[in-house]
N, C-alpha and C positions, 0 to 999 in steps of 0.2 A: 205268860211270859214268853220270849224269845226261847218258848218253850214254846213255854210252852207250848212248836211246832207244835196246837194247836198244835201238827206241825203239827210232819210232821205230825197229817199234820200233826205233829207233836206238839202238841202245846207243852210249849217252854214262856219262864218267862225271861227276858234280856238278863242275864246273870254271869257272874263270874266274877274271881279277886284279880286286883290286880296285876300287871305283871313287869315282866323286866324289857328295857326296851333291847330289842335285837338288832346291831349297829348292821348298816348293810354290808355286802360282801359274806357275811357269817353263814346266809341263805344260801349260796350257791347259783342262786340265778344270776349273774354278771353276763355269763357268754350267752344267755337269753333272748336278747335286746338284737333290735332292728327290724323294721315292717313286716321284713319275711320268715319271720318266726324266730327259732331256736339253733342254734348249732348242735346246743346238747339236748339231744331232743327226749331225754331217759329224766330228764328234773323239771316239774314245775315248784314256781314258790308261792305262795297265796297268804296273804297278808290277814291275820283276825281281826277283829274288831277291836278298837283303840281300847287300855284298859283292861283287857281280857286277856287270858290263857287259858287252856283245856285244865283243869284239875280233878279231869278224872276217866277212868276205861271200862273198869265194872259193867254189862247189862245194868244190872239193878244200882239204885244209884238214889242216897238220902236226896231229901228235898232240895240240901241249898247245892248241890251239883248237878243240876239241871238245866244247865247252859247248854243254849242251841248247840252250839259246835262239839259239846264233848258228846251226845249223844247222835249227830252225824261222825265225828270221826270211830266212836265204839261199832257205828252200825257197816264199818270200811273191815273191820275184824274179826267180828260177832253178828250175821245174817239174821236179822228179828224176823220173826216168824212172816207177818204182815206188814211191806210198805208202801206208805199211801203217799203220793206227791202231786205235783201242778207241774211236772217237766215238759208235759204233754199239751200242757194249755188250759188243762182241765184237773181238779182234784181227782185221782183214781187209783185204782190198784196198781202197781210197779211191780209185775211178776218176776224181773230178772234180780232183782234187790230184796228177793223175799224168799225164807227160807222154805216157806208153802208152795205148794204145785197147785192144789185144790182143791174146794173144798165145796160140804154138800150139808145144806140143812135139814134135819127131818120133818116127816111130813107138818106135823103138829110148831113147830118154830124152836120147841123146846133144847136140841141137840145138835152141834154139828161136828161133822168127822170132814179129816183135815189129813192130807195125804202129801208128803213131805218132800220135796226133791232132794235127789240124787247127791248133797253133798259129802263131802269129808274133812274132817280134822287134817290140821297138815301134821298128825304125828300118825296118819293112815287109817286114823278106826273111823267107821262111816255116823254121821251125822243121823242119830234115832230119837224114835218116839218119848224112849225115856230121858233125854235131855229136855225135853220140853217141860216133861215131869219136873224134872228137877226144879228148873228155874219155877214153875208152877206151886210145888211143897216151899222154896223157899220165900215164895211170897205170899201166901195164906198162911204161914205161921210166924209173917214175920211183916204185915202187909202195916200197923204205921209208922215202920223207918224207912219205909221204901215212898219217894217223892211221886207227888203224881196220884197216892192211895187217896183215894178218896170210898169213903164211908157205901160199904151195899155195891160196888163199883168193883171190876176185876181187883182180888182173885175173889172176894168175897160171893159175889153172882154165880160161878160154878159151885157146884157141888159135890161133880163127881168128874174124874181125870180115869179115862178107861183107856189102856195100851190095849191097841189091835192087832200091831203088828210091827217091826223094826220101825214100819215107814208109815202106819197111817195107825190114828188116835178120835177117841169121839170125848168133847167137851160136852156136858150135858148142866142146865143153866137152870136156876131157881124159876126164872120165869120165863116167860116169852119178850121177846127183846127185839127193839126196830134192828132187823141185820145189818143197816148201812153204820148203826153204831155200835155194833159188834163187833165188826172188821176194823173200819174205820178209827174207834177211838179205845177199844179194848182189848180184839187180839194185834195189834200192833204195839202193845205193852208188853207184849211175851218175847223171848228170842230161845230158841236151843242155846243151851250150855253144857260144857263139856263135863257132864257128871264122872265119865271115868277119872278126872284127872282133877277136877275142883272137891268132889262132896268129902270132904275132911276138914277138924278143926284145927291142925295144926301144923307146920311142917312137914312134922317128924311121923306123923301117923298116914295108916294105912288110908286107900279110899276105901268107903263101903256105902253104906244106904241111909249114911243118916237123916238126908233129909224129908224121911219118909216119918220120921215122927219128932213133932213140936220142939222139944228138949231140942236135938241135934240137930235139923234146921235151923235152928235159933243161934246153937252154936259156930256152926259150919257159917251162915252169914256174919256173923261176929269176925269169924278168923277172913271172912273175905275183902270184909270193909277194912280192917286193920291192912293186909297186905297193898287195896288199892290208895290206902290214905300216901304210901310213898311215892312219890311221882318219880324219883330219883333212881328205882329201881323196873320202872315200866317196861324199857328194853334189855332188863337182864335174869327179870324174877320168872321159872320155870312155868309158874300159872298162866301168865300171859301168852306164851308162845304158841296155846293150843289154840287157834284160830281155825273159823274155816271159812271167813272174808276172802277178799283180793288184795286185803294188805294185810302185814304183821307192823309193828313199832320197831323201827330201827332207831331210834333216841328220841327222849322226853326229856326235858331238863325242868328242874325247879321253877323256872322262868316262864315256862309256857311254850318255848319251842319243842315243836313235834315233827318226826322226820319218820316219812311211812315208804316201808319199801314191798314190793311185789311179792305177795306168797305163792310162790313158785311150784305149790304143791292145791292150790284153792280148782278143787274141782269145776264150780259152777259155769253159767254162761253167761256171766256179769265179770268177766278176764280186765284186768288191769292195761291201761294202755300205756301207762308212764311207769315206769320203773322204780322214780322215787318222787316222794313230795315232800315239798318242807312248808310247814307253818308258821309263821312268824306273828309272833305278839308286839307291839308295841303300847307304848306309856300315853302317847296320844295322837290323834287325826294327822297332827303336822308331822310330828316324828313318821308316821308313816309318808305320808307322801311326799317327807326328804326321801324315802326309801324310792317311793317310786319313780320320782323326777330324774333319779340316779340311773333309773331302769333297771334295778336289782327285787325288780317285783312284774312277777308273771302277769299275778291275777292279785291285784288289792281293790282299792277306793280311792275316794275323795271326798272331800265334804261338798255339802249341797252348795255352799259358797262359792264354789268353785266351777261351777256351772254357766258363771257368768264368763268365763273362760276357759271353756273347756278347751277350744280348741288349742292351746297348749301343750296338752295332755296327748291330743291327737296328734298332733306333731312330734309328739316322743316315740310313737309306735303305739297307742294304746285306740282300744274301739272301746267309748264310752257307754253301761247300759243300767239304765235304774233296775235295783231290784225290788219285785215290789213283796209283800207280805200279805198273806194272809191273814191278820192280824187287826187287831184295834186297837188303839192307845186312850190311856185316860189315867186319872189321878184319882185313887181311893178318899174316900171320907173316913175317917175313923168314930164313927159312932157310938162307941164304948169311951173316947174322951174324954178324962172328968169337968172338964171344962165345957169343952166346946162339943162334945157331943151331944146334949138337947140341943143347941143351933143347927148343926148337921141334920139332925131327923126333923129338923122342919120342912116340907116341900119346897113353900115357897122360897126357902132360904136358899135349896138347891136352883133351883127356878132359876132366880136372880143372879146368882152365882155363875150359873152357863148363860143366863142372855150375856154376861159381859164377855165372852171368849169370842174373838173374832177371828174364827178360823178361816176363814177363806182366806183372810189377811196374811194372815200368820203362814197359811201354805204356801203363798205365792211370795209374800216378801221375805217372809224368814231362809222359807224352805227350797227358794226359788222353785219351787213346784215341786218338791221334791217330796212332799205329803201333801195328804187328803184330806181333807174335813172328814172327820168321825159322829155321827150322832146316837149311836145305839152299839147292841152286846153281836151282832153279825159284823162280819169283815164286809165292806163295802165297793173295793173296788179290788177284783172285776166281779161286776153285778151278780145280784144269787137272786136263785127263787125264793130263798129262804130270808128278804128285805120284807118290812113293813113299808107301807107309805107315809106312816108314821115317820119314821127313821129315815127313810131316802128324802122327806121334804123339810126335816132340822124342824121341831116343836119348839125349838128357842132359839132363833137368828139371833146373831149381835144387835143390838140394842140394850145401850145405857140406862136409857129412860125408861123406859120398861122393867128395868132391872131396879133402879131405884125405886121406882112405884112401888114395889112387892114386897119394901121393906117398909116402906112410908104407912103403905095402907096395912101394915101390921104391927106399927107402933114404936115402932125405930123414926132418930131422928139423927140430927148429923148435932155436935158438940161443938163446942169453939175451936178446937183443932179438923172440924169436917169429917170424921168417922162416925158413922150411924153407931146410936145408943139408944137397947131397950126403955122406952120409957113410960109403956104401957104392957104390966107384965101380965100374963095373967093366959087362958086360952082358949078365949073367945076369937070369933073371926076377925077381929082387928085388933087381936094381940099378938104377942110375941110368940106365945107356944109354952105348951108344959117344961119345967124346967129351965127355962130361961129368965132370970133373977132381973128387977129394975137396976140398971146401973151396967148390963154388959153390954161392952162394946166390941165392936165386930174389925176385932183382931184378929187377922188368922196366921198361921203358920203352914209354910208348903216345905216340906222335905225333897230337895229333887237332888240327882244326881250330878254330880260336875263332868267336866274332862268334854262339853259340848257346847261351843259357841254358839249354833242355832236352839238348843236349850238354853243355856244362859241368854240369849237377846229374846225368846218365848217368854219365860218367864219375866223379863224384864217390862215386855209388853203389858204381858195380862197384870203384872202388878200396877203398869199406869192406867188402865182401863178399869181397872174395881177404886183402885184413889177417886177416880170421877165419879164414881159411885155413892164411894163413900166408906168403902172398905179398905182396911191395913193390912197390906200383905207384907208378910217377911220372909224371905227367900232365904232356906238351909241348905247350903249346896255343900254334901256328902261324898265320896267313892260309892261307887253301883252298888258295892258290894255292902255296903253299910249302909242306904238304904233298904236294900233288900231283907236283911236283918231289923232294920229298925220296923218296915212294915210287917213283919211275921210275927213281932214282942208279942203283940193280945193272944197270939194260939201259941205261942212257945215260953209262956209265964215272965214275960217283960213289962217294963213298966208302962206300956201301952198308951205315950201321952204323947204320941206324935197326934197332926191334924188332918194334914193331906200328903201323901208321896208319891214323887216323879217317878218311875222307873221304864222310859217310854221314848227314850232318844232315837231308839230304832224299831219301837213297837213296844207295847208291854205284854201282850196274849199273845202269841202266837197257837192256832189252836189246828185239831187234829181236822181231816177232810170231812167229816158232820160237825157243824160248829154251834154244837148245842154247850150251856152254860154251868154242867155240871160242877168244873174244877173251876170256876173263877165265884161264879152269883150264888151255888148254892151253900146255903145256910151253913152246915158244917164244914164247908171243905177249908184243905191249909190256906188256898190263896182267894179267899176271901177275905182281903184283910183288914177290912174297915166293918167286917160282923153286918153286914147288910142283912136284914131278916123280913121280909115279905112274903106271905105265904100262898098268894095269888102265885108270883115268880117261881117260888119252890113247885107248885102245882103242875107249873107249865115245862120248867125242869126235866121233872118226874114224867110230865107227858111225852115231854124230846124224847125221851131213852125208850119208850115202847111203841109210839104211833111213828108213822110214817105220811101222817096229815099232813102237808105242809102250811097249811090254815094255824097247825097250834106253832109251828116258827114262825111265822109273820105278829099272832099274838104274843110270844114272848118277847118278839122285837119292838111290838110297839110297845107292851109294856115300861121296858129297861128305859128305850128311848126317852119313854115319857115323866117316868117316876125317879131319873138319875141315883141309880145306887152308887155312881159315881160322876167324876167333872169330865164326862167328853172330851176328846184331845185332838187335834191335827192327828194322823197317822204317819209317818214318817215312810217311806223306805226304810228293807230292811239296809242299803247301803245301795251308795252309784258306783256300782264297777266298775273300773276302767280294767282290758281283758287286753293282754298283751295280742297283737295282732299274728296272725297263724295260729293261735292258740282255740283249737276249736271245746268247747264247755260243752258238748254233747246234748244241744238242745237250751231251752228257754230255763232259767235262772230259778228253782224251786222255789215257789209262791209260800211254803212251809218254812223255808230256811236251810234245808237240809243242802246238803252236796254228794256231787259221789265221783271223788278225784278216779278213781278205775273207768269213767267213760269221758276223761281230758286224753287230748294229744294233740300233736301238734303237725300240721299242714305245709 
């Protein structure tokens, strides 16, 4: 997910509820506007993604608050230990955004000690080892509410949390572990938090050390989820103010507007260079870029549609720049189904199902270029070592004919309405497959997301290209946020009858700078959410996380590519920026997703 920065890289995936639209003028960027920057050179306004608002600050943060942006705006406040980004061109360490100085692994691979820079709280107590602690106790006693846990995977992998000394600490790890996925996609899970002033479960109570045994961990996150469920109190609740970012929250509203102002006490050498920033949510693409047409938007978007005119845009004062992602898009299968999942766990069913996807198509006309063809579980463009040639040469180009074949020569035929119907059931090689009964027809259901005209005219396509086929698509178009929920039912005890879902308008993975398939393909994890279980896959999995072969990436790559645990998709941008002119972004547009308003200012 838009998570999943993957991304970041956090892997996030695209999420959040939706929000209230913020009429222009309300942002404060009006005296913004004209070629040569800002008057008020102390405000930028930056526009979220249609549909969305931040709903949430917490470090730690359940599964469905894992939206790209609340986890770049908590990391503006709350320094995570490790941040990993593409600002540079390249996935890497971001040592000025990171609350680590250095770190050093022992000789054997087993341990490493981590030596912490020079920050401070802005209530003056210095930023220590035993913060680290902290957030560390309360996620091993508390690690499946926290989104993102996956099974054997931080904190569970540590063993043992040794304090050395105010400022440096040695993690020591069950096993030996590839280091680039240690940094990369597990201590970049950690952040210092401010134990003197959080580890209590109530108000009214003293701090002390609870979180140093199961009980009170347990508790102490309890009381903290509760405080961060209000958004309404983000810029007035005492917890919050203990920062030691380059910004604090000067208002959060129920709505999704956030306005970050300069912490004036933020020791580091990642110094804020805008005074204040406003974030503005809107209800959708257009409603924003009324906003921006107005010029009451520093830094927003456009839709891909509007490419065909961009210069417009240019002419308002805006320097138009795609951004791209890290990330792959596609559409899970639900193979737990009671219906339709024996048809799903047929190969050739998949097979069939992606020769009809005409991405290149779809990229260029839907997207005016504004996505990629995706064919496999690695992000694609800009190129990796870690591509199969599997995966970079598409195992299933568009083609129809092809596609009907592989239903034909397995016992499907088309009915007097033209939808293929098993009519040899049985699971021999030119039958339909185990569990699929004489008489089903290849009906299917896609759950996708709404509030996306290039999504809504995607889906509109691929639905005319499977008709040719032979196949019945029905398009459920949902709120993000009610997909996202509908694809989690099979792990969170729902009624688990969805078929396919969209959640990929702007990416569905976003994944951390090693883009191994832990949190999306493997077997137990949450967002796994169509239960794909191959144990070749799982294998290779297991291998990402220790070897630094890059032979076994290229084999997990061509595996996925080839076996579709899911429907490949276009990859979208994660959005086409249009960046008010003088507005300098501090470098190339984070391949993860992330931001970091502290290096905007204006020229």
């Amino acid at each position: 997910m838009r998570t999943l920065s993957t991304r970041r890289w956090v892997a996030t995936v695209a999420a959040a509820a939706a929000a209230t639209l913020i009429l222009a003028g309300c942002a404060g960027g009006a005296d913004n506007g004209g070629d040569s920057g800002a008057s008020n050179k102390d405000n930028v306004t930056y526009a979220l993604p249609a549909g969305t608002g931040p709903n949430w600050l917490l470090p730690m943060s359940p599964p469905d608050k894992m939206a790209t942006h609340n986890k770049a705006l908590k990391s503006t406040m709350w320094v995570p230990l490790f941040e990993y980004d593409g600002t540079g061109g390249a996935m890497g360490w971001d040592k000025k955004a990171s609350a680590a100085k250095s770190y050093e692994f022992s000789a054997d691979g087993t341990s490493v000690k981590i030596t912490l820079n020079d920050l401070d709280w802005s209530d003056g107590k210095p930023v220590t080892s035993r913060d680290v602690e902290f957030w560390y106790n309360l996620a091993r006693y508390n690690n499946t509410k926290i989104g993102g846990y996956s099974a054997g995977n931080m904190p569970d992998n540590v063993t043992k949390f040794e304090i050395n000394d105010d400022k440096n600490f040695t993690l020591t790890f069950d096993k030996v572990y590839n280091q680039d996925f240690l940094l990369a996609n597990q201590l970049t899970l950690m952040y210092p938090m401010p134990q003197h002033v959080w580890d209590k479960t109530s108000d009214s109570e003293a701090v002390g050390d609870y979180d140093r045994d199961e009980a009170g961990a347990q508790k102490v996150l309890d009381y903290l989820f509760k405080q961060a469920e209000d958004m309404s109190t983000y810029a007035t609740n005492p917890l919050w103010k203990t920062v030691d970012g380059p910004y604090t929250v000067g208002k959060w509203t129920d709505a999704g507007q956030v306005e970050l102002t300069a912490n004036e006490k933020y020791t580091g050498v990642d110094k804020a260079k805008i005074k204040n920033v406003t974030f503005m949510p809107f209800t959708s693409a257009d409603a924003e870029m009324n906003v921006v047409r107005s010029g009451d938007v520093d830094y927003g978007y456009i839709t891909s549609a509007q490419l065909s005119s961009k210069a417009q845009f240019e002419d308002l004062g805006y320097k138009i720049d795609p951004w791209k992602g890290w990330s792959i898009t596609y559409m899970p299968y639900n193979f737990a189904n009671p219906t339709m999942g024996p048809v799903y766990k047929q190969l050739y069913v998949r097979q069939a199902l992606q020769h009809a996807i005409d991405q290149k198509s779809i990229s260029d006309v839907i997207w005016k270029g504004a996505a990629t063809p995706g064919y496999g579980p690695i992000p694609q463009d800009p190129a990796t070592d870690y591509l199969s040639d599997e995966q970079k040469n598409n195992p299933y180009p568009f083609d129809l004919k092809a596609s009907e074949k592989l239903f034909t020569d397995h016992g499907w035929k088309k009915n007097a309405q033209g939808v293929l119907t098993c009519e040899n059931a049985g699971s021999g090689a030119d039958q339909c497959g185990d569990g699929i009964a004489a008489g089903q027809a290849m009906n299917i259901v896609v759950t996708t997301q709404n509030g996306s005209q290039e999504t809504d005219n995607m889906m509109a396509e691929i639905k005319s290209s499977l008709q040719k086929v032979g196949v019945n698509m029905t398009i459920d178009a949902i709120p993000l946020d009610s997909v996202l929920t509908e694809a989690q039912s099979c792990k969170t005890g729902g009624d688990c009858k969805w078929e396919l879902v969209f959640f990929g308008t702007a990416g569905s993975w976003y994944f951390s700078a090693y883009p191994n398939g832990e949190r999306v393909f493997a077997k137990d994890t949450k967002w796994n959410a169509g239960q794909y279980d191959n144990p070749e896959a799982e294998k290779l999995i297991t291998d990402l996380t220790f070897s630094t072969d890059k032979d076994i990436a290229k084999k997990y790559s061509a595996l996925l590519a080839q076996d579709l645990p899911v429907m490949w998709m276009p990859n979208p941008v994660y959005q086409v920026s249009v960046i008010k002119k003088g507005l300098d972004i501090g470098g190339q547009q984070d391949p993860g997703a992330s931001f970091y308003p502290q290096r905007w200012s204006w020229k």
